[in-house]
ROKEGU-669400 format. One record per residue (C-alpha): x, y, z; residue in three letters; residue number from 1. Coordinates in nm, 2 decimals, always signed. Last residue first. Layout:
[[X,Y,Z],Ala,NUM] ...
This chain:
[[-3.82,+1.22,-0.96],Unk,289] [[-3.67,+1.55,-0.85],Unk,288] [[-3.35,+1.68,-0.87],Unk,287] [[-3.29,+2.13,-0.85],Unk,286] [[-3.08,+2.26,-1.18],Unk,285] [[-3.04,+2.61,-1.12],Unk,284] [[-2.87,+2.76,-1.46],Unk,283] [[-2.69,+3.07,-1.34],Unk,282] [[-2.72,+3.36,-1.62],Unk,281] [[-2.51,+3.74,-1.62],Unk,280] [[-2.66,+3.98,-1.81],Unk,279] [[-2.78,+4.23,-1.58],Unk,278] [[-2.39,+4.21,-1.46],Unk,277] [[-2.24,+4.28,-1.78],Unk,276] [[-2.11,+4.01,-1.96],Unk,275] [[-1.74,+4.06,-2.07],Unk,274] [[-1.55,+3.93,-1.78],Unk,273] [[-1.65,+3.55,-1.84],Unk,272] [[-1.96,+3.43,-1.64],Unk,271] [[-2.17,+3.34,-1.96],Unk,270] [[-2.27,+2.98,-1.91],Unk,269] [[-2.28,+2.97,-1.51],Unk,268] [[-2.39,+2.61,-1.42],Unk,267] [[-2.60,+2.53,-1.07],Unk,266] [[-2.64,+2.18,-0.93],Unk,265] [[-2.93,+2.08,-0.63],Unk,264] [[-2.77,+1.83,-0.42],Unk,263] [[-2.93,+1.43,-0.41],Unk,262] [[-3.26,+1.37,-0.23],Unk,261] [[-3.54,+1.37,-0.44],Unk,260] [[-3.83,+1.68,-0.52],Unk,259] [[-4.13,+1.56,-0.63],Unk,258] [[-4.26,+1.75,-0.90],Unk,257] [[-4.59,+2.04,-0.84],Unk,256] [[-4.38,+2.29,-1.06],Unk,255] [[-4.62,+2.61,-1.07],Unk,254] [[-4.82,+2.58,-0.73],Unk,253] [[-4.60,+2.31,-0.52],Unk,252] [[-4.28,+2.50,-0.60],Unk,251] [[-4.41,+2.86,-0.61],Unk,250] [[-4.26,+2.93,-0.26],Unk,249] [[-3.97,+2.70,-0.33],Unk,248] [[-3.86,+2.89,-0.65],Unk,247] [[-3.99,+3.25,-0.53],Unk,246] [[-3.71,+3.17,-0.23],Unk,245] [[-3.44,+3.00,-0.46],Unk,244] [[-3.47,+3.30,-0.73],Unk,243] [[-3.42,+3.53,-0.40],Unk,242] [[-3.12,+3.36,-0.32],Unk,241] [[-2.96,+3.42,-0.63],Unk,240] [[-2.95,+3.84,-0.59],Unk,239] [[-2.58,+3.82,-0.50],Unk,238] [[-2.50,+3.59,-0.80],Unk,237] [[-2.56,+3.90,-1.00],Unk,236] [[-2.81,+3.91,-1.31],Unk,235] [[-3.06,+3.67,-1.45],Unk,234] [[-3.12,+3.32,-1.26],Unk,233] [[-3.28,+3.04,-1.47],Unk,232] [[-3.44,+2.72,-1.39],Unk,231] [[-3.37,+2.35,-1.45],Unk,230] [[-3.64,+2.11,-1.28],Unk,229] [[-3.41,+1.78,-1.26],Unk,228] [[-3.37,+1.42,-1.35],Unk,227] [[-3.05,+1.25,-1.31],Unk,226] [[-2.77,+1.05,-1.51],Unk,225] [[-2.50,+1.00,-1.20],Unk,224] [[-2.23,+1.25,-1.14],Unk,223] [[-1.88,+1.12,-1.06],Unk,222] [[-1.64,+1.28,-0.84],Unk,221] [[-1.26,+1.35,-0.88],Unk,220] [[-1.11,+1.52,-0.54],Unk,219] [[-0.95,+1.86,-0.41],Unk,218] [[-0.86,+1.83,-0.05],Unk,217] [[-0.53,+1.82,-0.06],Unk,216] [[-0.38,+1.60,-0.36],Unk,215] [[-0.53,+1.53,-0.65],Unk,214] [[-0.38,+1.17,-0.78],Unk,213] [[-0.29,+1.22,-1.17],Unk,212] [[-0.38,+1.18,-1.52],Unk,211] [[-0.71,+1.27,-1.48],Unk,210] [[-1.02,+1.08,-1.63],Unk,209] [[-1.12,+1.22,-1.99],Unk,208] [[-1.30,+1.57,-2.04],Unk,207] [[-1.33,+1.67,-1.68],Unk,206] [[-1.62,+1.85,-1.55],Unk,205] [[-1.47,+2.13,-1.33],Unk,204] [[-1.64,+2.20,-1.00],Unk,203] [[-1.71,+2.36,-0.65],Unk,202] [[-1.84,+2.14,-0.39],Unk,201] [[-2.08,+2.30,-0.16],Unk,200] [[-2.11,+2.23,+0.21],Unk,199] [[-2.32,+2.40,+0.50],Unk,198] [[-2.14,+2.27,+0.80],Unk,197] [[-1.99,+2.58,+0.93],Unk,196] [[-2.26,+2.85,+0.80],Unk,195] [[-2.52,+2.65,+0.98],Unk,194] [[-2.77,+2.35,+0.84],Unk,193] [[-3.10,+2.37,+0.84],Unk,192] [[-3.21,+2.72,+0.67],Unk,191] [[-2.90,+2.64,+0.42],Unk,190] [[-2.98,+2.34,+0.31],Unk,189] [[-2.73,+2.13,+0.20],Unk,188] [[-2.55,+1.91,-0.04],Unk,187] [[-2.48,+2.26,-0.33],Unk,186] [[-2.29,+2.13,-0.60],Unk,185] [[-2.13,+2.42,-0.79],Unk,184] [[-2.02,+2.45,-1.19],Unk,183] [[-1.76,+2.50,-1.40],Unk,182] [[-1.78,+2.43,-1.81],Unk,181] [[-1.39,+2.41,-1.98],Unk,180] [[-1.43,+2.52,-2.29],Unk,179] [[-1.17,+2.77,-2.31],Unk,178] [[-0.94,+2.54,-2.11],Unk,177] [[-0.83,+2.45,-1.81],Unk,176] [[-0.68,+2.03,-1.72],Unk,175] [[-0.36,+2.19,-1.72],Unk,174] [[-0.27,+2.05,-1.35],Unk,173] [[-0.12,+2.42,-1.33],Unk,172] [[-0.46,+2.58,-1.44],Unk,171] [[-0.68,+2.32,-1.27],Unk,170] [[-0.48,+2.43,-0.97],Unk,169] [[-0.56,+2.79,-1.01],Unk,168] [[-0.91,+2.71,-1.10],Unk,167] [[-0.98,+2.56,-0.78],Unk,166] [[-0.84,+2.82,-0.59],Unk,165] [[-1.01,+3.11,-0.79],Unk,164] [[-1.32,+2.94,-0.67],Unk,163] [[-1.25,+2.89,-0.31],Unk,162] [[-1.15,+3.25,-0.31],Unk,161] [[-1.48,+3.37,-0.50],Unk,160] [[-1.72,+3.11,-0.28],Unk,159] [[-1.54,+3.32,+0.03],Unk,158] [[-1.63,+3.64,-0.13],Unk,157] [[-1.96,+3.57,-0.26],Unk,156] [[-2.05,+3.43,+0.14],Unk,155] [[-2.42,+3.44,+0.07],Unk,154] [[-2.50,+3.09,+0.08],Unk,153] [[-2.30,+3.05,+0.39],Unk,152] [[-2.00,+2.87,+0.47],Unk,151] [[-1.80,+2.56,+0.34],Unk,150] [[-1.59,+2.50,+0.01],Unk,149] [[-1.53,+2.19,-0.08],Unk,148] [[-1.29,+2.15,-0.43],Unk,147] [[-1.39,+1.94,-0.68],Unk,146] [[-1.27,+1.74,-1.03],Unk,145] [[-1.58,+1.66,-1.24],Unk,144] [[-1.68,+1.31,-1.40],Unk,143] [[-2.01,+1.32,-1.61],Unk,142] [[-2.28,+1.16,-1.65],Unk,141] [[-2.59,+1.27,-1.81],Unk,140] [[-2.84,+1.57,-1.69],Unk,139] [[-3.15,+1.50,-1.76],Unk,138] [[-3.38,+1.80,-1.82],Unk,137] [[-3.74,+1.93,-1.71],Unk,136] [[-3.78,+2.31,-1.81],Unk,135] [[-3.88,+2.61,-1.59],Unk,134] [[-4.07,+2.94,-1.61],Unk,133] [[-4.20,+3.01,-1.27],Unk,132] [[-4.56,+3.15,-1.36],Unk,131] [[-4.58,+3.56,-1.40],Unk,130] [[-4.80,+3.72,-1.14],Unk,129] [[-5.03,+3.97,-1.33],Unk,128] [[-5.30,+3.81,-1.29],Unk,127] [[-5.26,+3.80,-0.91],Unk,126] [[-5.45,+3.56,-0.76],Unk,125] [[-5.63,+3.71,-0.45],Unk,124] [[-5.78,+3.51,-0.17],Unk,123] [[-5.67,+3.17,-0.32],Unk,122] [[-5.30,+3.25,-0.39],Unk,121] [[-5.29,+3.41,-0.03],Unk,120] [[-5.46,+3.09,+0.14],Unk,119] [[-5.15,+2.91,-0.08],Unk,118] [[-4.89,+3.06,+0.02],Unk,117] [[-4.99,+3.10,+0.36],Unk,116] [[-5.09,+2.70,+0.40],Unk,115] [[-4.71,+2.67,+0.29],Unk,114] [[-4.56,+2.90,+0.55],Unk,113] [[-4.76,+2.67,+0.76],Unk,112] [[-4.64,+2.38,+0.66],Unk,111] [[-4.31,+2.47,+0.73],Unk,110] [[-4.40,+2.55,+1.06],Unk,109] [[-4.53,+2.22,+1.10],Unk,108] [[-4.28,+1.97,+0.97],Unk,107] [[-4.07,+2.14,+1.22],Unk,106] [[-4.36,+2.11,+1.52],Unk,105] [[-4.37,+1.74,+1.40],Unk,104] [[-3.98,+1.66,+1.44],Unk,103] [[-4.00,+1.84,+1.77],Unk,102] [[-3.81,+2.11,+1.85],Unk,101] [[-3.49,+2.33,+1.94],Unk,100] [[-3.35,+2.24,+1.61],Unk,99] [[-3.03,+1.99,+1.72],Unk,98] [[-3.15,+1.90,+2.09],Unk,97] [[-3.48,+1.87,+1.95],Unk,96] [[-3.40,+1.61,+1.61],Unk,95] [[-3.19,+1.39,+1.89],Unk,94] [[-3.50,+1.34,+2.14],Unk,93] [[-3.73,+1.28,+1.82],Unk,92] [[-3.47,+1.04,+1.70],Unk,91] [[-3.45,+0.87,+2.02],Unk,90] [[-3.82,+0.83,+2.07],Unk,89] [[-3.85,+0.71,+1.68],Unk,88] [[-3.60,+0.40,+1.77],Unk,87] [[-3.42,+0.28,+1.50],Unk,86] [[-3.25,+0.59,+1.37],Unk,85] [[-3.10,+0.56,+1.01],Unk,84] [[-3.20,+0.81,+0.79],Unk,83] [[-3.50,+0.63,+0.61],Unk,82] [[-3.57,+0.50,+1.00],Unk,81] [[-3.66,+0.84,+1.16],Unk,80] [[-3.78,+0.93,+0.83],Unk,79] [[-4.01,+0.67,+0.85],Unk,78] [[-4.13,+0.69,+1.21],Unk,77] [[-4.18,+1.05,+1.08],Unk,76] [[-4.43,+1.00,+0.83],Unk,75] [[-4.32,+1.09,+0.45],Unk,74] [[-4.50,+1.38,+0.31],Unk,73] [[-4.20,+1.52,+0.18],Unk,72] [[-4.00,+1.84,+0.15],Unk,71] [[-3.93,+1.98,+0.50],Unk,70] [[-3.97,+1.66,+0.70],Unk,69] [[-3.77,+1.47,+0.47],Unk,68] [[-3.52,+1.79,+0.47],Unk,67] [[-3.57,+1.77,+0.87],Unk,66] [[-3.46,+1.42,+0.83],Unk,65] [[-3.15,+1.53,+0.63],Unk,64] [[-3.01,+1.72,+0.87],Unk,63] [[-3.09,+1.49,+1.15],Unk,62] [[-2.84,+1.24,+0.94],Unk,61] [[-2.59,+1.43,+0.85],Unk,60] [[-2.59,+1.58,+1.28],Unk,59] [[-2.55,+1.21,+1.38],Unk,58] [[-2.26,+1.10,+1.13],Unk,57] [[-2.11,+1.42,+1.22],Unk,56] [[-2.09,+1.38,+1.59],Unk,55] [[-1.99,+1.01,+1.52],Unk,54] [[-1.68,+1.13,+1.36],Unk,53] [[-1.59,+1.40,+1.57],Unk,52] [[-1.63,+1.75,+1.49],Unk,51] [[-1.42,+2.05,+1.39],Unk,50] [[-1.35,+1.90,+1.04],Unk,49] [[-1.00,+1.90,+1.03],Unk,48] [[-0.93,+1.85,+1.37],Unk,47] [[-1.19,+1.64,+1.45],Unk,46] [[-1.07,+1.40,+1.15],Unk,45] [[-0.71,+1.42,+1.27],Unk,44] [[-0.81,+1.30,+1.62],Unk,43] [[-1.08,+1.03,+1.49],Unk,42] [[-0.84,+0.89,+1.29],Unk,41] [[-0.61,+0.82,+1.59],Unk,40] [[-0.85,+0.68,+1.78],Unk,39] [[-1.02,+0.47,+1.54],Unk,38] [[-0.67,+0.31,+1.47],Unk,37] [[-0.56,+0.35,+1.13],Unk,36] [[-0.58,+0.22,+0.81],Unk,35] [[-0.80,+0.47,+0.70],Unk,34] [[-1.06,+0.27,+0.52],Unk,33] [[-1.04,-0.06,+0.74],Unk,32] [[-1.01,+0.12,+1.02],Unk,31] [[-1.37,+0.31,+1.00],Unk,30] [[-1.49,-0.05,+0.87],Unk,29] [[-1.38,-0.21,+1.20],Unk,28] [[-1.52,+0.12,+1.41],Unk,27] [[-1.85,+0.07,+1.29],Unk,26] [[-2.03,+0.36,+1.03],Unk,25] [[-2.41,+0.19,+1.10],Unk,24] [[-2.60,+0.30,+0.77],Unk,23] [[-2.73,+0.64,+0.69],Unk,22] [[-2.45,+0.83,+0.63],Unk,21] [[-2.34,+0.56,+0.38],Unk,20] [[-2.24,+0.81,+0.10],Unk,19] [[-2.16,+1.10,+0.31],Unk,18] [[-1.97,+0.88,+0.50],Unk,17] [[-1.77,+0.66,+0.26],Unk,16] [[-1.66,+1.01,+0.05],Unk,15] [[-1.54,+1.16,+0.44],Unk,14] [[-1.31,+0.82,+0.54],Unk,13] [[-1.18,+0.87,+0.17],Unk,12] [[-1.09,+1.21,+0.20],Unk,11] [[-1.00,+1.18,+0.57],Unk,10] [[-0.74,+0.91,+0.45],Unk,9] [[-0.59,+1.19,+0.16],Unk,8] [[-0.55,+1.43,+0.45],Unk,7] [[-0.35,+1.19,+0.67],Unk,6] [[-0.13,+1.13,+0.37],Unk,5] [[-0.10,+0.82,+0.19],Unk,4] [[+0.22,+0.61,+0.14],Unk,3] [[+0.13,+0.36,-0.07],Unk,2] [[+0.00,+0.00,+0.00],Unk,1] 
């Protein structure tokens, strides 16, 4: 076996979570990836990650139930199950410590903005309100090199550094071209999970498989062929979230698909320097089934 770095063992230890978040994680398999003690592994991956491994197993996991919660009409001795509890008591104990309240009073609230939505739509439907223009699209697979980049949605700055990392090193990797299309992969939710935890992984789809092992914490991942509601943002990436918020008010009056659980994908066609900032696109592509 090569020599691999601490870093490149949390890599894999981190893919094998997020993939199997919802099955037991046991010490034996822990060791088997990193070839460490659980111990050990555990110290380097608290350090880099400012949490332990079974702390972030557990807070993936209530993270995605309130999604469940959030987005489906699933009951919650399912979710409970779906993301890997076995008792609902201790789920519902666990989903209150994390969100200050019960499973059901989540499910709820949201329900309630909902009920709004829709009592206003009925009271008064605005003729002039244009429908959310979308368009259903499969995106195929593809292989894309990434770089994580954690904080909130808004954090333009931070996504810009990340960013300009990324395409530094595909620069010197020269794997950048003209054509070369760049994209983010958002895996959270950013009313559920906090500035710290709330993950994106920035992109370049690679033409052929790379040449080389990425170091750090940059990392080949494969998309899967997917179904998904692609809709279009015009102007600054600072005024994005309010697409997302007339997107998910609308969703259930204008879309009315199921939404699935894999991360919502956004593409920027025209981001070059000469495209003024009215004219600037980002293609939201959010999976359903």
């Amino acid at each position: 076996m090569k020599n691999e770095t601490q870093l490149e063992r949390y890599k894999k230890l981190i893919s094998y979570i997020d993939e199997r978040f919802k099955e037991e994680v046991s010490i034996e398999k822990v060791e088997e990836i990193c070839h460490y003690s659980y111990r050990n592994i555990n110290r380097i991956f608290e350090a880099l990650h400012h949490e332990t491994i079974g702390r972030y197993v557990k807070r993936v996991r209530l993270e995605r139930a309130a999604q469940y919660l959030k987005y489906s009409d699933m009951g919650v001795s399912e979710i409970a199950y779906e993301v890997g509890f076995e008792d609902r008591s201790a789920f519902s104990k666990a989903f209150k410590n994390r969100f200050n309240c019960s499973p059901r009073a989540f499910r709820n609230s949201n329900e309630s903005i909902k009920n709004i939505i829709h009592h206003s739509l009925e009271l008064e439907e605005d003729a002039n309100r244009q429908k959310l223009q979308f368009e259903v699209e499969y995106l195929p697979n593809f292989e894309f090199l990434c770089l994580e980049h954690r904080g909130l949605y808004d954090d333009i700055v931070g996504i810009k550094k990340s960013t300009k990392q990324l395409l530094d090193y595909a620069l010197k990797k020269e794997i950048l071209t003209d054509n070369s299309i760049f994209l983010i992969e958002i895996q959270d939710d950013n009313e559920i999970s906090d500035s710290l935890n709330f993950r994106y992984n920035l992109g370049i789809i690679l033409n052929k498989p790379l040449a080389f092992e990425p170091v750090g914490l940059f990392k080949p991942k494969i998309h899967k062929r997917q179904k998904y509601a692609k809709f279009i943002h015009k102007g600054t990436y600072e005024t994005v979230a309010d697409t997302y918020n007339k997107i998910y008010a609308f969703w259930m009056v204008d879309v009315n698909l199921e939404l699935t659980d894999l991360p919502t994908i956004e593409f920027y066609p025209n981001s070059d320097e000469d495209t003024s900032a009215e004219e600037l696109l980002t293609e939201i592509y959010i999976p359903v089934k």
